[in-house]
C-alpha positions as CSV (number, residue, x, y, z in Angstrom):
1,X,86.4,97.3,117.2
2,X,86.0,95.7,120.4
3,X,84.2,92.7,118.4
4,X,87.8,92.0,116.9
5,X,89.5,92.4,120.5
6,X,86.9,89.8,121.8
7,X,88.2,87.3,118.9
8,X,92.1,88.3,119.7
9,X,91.2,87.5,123.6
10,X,89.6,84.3,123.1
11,X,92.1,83.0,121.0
12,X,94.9,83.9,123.3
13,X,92.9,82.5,126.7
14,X,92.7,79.1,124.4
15,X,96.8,79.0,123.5
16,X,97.5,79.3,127.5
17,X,95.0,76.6,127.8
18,X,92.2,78.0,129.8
19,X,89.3,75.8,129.1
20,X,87.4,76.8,126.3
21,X,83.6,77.2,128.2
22,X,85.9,79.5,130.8
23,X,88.2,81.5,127.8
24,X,84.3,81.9,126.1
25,X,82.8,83.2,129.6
26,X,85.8,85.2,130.6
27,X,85.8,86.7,126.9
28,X,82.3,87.4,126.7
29,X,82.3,89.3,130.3
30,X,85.5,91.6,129.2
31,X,84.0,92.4,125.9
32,X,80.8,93.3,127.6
33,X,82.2,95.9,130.5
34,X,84.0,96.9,128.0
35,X,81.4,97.8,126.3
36,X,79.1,99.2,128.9
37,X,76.5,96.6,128.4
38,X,74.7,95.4,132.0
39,X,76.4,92.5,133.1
40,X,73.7,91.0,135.1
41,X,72.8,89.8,131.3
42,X,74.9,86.9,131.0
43,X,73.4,84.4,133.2
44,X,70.0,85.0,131.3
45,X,71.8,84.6,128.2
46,X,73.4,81.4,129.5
47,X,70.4,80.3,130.6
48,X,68.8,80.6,127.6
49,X,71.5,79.2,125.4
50,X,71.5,75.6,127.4
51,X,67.5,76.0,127.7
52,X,66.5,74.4,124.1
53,X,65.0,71.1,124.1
54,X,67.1,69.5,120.7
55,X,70.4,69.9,123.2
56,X,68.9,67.2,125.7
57,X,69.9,64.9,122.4
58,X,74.0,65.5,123.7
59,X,73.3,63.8,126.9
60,X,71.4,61.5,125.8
61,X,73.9,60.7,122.9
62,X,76.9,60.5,125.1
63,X,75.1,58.4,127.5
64,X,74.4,56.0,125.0
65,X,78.0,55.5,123.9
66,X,78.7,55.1,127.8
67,X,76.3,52.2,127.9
68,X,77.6,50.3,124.8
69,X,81.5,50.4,126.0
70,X,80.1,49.5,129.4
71,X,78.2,46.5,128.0
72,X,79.2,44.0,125.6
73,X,78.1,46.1,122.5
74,X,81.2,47.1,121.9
75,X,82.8,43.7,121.9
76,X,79.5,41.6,119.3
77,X,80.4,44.6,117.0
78,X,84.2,44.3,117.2
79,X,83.5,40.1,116.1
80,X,81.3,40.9,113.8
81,X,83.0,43.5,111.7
82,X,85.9,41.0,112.0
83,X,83.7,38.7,110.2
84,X,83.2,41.1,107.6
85,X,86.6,42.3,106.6
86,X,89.7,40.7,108.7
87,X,89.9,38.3,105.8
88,X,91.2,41.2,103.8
89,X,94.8,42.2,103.7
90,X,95.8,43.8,106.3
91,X,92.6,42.7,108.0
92,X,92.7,44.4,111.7
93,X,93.6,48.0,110.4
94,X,90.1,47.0,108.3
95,X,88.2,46.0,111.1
96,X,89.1,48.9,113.2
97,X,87.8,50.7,110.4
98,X,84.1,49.2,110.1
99,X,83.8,48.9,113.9
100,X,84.7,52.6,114.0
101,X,81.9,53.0,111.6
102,X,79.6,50.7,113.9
103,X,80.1,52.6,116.8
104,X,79.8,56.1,114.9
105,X,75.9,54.6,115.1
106,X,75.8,55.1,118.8
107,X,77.4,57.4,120.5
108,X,78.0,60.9,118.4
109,X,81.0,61.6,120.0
110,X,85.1,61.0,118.3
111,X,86.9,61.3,121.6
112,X,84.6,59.0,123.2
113,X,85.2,56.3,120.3
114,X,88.9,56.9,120.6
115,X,89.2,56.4,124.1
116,X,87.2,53.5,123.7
117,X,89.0,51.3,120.8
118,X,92.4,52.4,121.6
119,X,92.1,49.8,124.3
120,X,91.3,47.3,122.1
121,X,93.1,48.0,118.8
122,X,96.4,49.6,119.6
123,X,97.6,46.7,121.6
124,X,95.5,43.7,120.0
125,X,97.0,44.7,116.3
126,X,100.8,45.4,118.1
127,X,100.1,41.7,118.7
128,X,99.5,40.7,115.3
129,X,102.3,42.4,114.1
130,X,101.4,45.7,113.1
131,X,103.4,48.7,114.2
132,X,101.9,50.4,117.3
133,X,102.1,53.6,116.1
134,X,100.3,52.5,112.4
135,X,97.7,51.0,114.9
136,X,97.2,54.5,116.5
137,X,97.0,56.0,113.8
138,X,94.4,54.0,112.0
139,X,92.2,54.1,115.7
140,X,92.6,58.1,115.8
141,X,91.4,58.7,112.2
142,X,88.7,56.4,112.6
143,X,87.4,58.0,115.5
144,X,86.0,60.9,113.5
145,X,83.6,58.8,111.9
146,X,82.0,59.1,115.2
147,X,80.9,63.1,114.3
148,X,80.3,62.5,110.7
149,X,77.7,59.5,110.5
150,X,74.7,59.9,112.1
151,X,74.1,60.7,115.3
152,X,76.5,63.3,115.7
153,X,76.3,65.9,118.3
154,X,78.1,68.4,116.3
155,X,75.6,68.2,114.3
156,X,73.2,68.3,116.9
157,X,74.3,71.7,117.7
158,X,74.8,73.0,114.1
159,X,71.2,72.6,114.1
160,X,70.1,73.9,116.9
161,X,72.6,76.9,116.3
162,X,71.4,77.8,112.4
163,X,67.9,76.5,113.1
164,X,68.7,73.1,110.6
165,X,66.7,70.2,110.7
166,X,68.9,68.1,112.5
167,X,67.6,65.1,110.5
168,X,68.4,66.4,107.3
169,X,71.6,66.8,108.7
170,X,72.2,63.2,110.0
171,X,71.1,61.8,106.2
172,X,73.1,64.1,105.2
173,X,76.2,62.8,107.2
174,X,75.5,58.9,105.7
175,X,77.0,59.0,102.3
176,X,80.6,61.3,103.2
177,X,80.7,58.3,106.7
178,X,80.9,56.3,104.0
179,X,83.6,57.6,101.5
180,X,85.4,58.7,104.4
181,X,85.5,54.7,105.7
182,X,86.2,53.7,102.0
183,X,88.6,56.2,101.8
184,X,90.5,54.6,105.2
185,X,90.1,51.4,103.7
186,X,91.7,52.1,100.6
187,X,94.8,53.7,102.3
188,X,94.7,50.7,104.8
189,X,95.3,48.6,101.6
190,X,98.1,50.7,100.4
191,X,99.8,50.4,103.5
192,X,99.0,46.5,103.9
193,X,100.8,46.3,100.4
194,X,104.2,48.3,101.2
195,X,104.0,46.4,104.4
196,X,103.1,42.8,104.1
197,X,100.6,43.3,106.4
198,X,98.2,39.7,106.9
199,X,95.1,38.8,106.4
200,X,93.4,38.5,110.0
201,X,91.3,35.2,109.1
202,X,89.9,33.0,106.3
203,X,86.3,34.2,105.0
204,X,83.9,32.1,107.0
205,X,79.9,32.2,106.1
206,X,78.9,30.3,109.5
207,X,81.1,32.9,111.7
208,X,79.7,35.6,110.0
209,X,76.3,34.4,110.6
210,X,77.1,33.9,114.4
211,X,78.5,37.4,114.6
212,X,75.2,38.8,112.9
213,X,73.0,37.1,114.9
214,X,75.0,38.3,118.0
215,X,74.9,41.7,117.0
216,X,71.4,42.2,115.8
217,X,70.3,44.0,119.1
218,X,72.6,45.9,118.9
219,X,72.8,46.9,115.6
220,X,68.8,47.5,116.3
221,X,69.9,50.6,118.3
222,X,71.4,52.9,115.3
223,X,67.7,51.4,112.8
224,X,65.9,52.8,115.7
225,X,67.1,56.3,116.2
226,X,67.9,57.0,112.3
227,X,64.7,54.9,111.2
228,X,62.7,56.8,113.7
229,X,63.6,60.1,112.3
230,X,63.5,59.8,108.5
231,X,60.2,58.2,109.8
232,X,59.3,61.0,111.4
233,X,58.6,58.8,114.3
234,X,60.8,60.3,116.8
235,X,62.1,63.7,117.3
236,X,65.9,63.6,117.5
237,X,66.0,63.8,121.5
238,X,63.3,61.2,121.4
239,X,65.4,59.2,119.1
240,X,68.5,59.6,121.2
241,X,65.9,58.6,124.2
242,X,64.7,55.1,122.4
243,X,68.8,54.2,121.9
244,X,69.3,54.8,125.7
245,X,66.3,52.9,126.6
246,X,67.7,49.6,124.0
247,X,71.2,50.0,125.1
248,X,70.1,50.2,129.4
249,X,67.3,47.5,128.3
250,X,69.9,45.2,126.5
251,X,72.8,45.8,129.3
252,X,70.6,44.8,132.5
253,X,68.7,42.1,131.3
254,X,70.0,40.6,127.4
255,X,73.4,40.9,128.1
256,X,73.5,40.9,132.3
257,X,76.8,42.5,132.8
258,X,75.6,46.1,133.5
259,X,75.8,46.2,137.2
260,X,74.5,48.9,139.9
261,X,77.5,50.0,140.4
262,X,78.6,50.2,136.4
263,X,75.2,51.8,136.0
264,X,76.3,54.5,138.5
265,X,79.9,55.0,136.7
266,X,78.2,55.2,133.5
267,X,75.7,57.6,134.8
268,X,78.9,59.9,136.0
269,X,81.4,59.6,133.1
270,X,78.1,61.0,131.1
271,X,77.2,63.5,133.5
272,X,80.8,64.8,133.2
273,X,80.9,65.0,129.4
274,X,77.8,66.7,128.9
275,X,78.7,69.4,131.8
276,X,81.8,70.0,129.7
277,X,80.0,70.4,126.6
278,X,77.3,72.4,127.9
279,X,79.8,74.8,129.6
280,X,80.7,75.0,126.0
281,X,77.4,76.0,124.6
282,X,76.5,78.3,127.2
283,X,80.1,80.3,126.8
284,X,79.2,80.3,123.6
285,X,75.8,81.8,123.3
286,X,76.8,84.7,125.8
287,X,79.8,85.5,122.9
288,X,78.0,85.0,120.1
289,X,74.6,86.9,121.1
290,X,77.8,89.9,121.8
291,X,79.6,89.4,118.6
292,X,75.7,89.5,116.6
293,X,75.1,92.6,118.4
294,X,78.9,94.1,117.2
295,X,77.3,93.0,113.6
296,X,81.2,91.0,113.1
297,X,79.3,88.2,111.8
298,X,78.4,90.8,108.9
299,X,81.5,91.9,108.5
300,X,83.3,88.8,108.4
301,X,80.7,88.1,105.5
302,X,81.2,91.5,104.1
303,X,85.1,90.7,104.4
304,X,85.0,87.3,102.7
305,X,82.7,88.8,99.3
306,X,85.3,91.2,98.8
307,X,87.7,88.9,98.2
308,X,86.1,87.0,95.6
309,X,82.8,86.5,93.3
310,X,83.7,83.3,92.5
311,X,81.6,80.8,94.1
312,X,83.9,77.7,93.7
313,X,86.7,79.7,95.1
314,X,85.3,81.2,97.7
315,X,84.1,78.0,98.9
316,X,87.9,76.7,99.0
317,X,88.4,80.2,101.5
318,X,86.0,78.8,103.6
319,X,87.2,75.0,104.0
320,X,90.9,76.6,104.7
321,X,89.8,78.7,107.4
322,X,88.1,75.8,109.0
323,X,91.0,73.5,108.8
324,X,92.7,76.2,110.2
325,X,90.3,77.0,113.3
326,X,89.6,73.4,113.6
327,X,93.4,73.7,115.0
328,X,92.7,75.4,117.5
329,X,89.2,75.7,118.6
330,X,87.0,72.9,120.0
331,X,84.5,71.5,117.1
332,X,81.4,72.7,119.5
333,X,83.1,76.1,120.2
334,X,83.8,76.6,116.8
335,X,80.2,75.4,115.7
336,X,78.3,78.3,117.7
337,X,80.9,80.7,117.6
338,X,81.8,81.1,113.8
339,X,79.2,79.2,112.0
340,X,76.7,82.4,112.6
341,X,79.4,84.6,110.6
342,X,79.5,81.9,107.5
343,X,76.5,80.7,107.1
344,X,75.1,84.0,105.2
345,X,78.5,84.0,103.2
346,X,77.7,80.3,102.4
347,X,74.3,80.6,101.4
348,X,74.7,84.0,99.3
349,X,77.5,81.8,97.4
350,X,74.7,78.6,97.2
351,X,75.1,76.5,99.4
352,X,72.6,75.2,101.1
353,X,72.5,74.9,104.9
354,X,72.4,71.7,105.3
355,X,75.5,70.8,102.8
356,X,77.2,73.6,104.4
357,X,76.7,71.8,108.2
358,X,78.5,68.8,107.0
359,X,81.3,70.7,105.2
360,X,81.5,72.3,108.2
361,X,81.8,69.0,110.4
362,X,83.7,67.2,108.1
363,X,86.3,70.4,108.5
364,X,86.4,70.3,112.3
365,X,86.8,66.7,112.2
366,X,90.2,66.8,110.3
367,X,91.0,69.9,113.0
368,X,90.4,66.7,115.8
369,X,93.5,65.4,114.3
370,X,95.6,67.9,114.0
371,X,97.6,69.9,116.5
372,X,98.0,72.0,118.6
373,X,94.4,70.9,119.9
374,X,93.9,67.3,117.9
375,X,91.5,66.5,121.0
376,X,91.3,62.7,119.1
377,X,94.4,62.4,118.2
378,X,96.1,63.2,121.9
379,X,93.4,60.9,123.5
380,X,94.7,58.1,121.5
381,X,98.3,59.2,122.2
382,X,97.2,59.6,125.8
383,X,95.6,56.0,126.3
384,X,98.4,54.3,124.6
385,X,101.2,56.1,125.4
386,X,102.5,56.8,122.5
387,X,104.1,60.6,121.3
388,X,102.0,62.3,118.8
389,X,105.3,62.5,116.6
390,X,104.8,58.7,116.1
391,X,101.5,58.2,114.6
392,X,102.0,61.3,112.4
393,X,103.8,60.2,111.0
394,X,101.5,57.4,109.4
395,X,98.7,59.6,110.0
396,X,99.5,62.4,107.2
397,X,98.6,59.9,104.5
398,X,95.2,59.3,106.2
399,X,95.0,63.0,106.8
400,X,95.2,63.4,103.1
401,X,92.7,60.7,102.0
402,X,90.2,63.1,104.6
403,X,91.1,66.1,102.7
404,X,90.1,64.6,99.0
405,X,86.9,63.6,100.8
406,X,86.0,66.7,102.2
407,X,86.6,68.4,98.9
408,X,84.4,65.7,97.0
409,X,81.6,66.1,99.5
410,X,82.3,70.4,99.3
411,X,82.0,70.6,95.4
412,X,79.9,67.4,94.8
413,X,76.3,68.5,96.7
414,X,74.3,66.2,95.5
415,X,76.3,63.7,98.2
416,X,75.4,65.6,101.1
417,X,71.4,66.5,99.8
418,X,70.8,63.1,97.8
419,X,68.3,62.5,100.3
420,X,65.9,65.0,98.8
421,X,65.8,63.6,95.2
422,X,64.4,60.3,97.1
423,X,61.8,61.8,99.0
């Protein structure tokens, strides 16, 4: 019983907006007194939560995203993806699209994508003629690339969490990155045809090849930390160390702008992500090492085969109530706090684990769109100061073309584990 009044109060710490590592810590302690369990327990738990040496990949990770929007990554992958597709109709909302893609590659995280390209996108295509809040909109959905193809530090800590082989998840994020990005393109066309939207630019082989060849160090990062892994090379923090190394290597001495004192900011804007998601995981492992011992995890799984044998349907159960959480809880929270009471539910219906992480992401990625909490969505609205309202509004439709992604990738497995019919 006071499992279930543990849920209740962490779910009404997070609608006053307490932070979510405090509501976790504040709700594990309560639950805990409660109880009658030795409180002195929780910084040992906390401790060894955060002490597992896969979770040095988030740092890494972030820090690597910090490094290519510090540098002029950011900006040879923006001209080359123009290259690419701005020829198309409606040619920026396309290139937003691929460089989204591009810098899913590098840095793991949505939010730090979105805060990134909004910069860049929102007012360059308001330019060109394209409605500020469409532009928003497209940057926003975009953004979640940035969790679903590889790295991904929500996948990171899936694995970690359930004990996944974290490259088996990150193959298994490739092919939904990509129907997800063909899935944006395909709605970007729609709305380029109700719209009149232009073509950026004439198809030109010779800029194309000046984009590549400005790119290629850059595009080395992502072929060393995937390649290293399928390799078996690298070890995923290892791989996420390599990318750091290429992106610090090509900042201070390819490239040249990355100054001392950008080095230093770059070093602080990661050190403050990564203490903000570790408060997370820490919160997280004091509450859910409480909620295994109050068996709820078994009971949430006893709860959910009661209310249907059928595998296909109980699968749809499971995708609503993520959309659903993904509304309210932060993807990282929501990773180590509910994934332990699904995962047997999932596998005794099937799945396998690794499928089931990338449902799973693919779920709390639509939840980063959608309010209350939309943590990519307000980030976009927050940098270009427009009301969420507005790009809604052309958001639902991209919303939707998520939705029939996530149930292609749910009830079609063999897109998720096609990996292991290759090797």
């Amino acid at each position: 019983m006071t499992g279930w009044l543990a849920v209740g109060l962490l779910f009404g710490l997070i609608l006053i907006n307490v932070p979510i590592g405090f509501a976790l810590m504040v709700t594990a302690t309560a639950a805990m007194h409660l109880s009658g369990i030795d409180l002195l327990t929780i910084p040992i738990q906390m401790f060894f939560g955060t002490n597992n040496f896969p979770l040095l990949a988030i740092p890494m990770f972030i820090l690597m995203g910090e490094l290519m929007s510090a540098t002029t990554i950011s900006d040879r992958l923006l001209h080359l993806a123009g290259a690419l597709v701005g020829w198309i109709r409606g040619g920026l909302a396309h290139v937003n699209v691929v460089t989204s893609m591009f810098f899913a590659e590098m840095s793991g995280s949505g939010v730090a994508d979105a805060a990134a390209l909004t910069r860049v996108f929102v007012p360059g295509m308001a330019r060109a003629g394209y409605p500020p809040a469409y532009a928003a909109a497209v940057t926003s959905v975009t953004a979640t690339l940035g969790i679903i193809i590889p790295p991904s530090i929500p996948m990171v800590l899936y694995g970690v969490t359930t004990h996944t082989s974290i490259r088996d998840l990150f193959l298994g994020g490739v092919v939904p990155g990509l129907l997800l990005g063909g899935a944006y393109m395909v709605t970007n066309h729609l709305f380029a045809l109700r719209y009149g939207f232009p073509r950026d630019r004439r198809f030109d082989a010779g800029t194309l090849g000046q984009a590549a060849r400005g790119a290629a160090i850059p595009l080395l990062i992502p072929v060393l930390v995937v390649g290293g892994l399928v390799g078996g090379v690298f070890t995923p923090t290892e791989a996420s160390a390599v990318g750091v190394a290429v992106a610090l290597i090509f900042g201070l001495t390819i490239g040249r702008e990355l100054t001392l004192a950008g080095l230093v900011a770059v070093l602080h804007a990661a050190a403050r992500q990564s203490a903000v998601v570790m408060m997370l995981v820490a919160g997280s492992a004091v509450l859910g090492q409480y909620l295994a011992n109050e068996r709820l995890p078994q009971a949430v799984a006893a709860g959910l085969v009661e209310v249907t044998a059928d595998p296909a349907l109980m699968l749809l159960i499971m995708n609503m109530f993520l959309l659903f959480l993904g509304m309210f809880l932060h993807a990282s929270a929501a990773i180590i706090v509910v994934v332990p009471m699904l995962l047997p539910v999932a596998q005794q219906i099937g799945l396998d684990p690794v499928h089931f992480g990338v449902i799973v992401v693919l779920n709390l990625g639509i939840g980063q769109q959608t309010p209350p909490v939309a943590s990519i969505m307000l980030t976009v609205c927050s940098v270009s100061g427009l009301k969420i309202h507005q790009v809604l509004a052309y958001a639902k439709w991209y919303l939707l073309a998520m939705f029939v992604v996530l149930m292609m990738v749910s009830y079609i497995p063999v897109s998720v584990v096609w990996f292991r019919l290759v090797w």
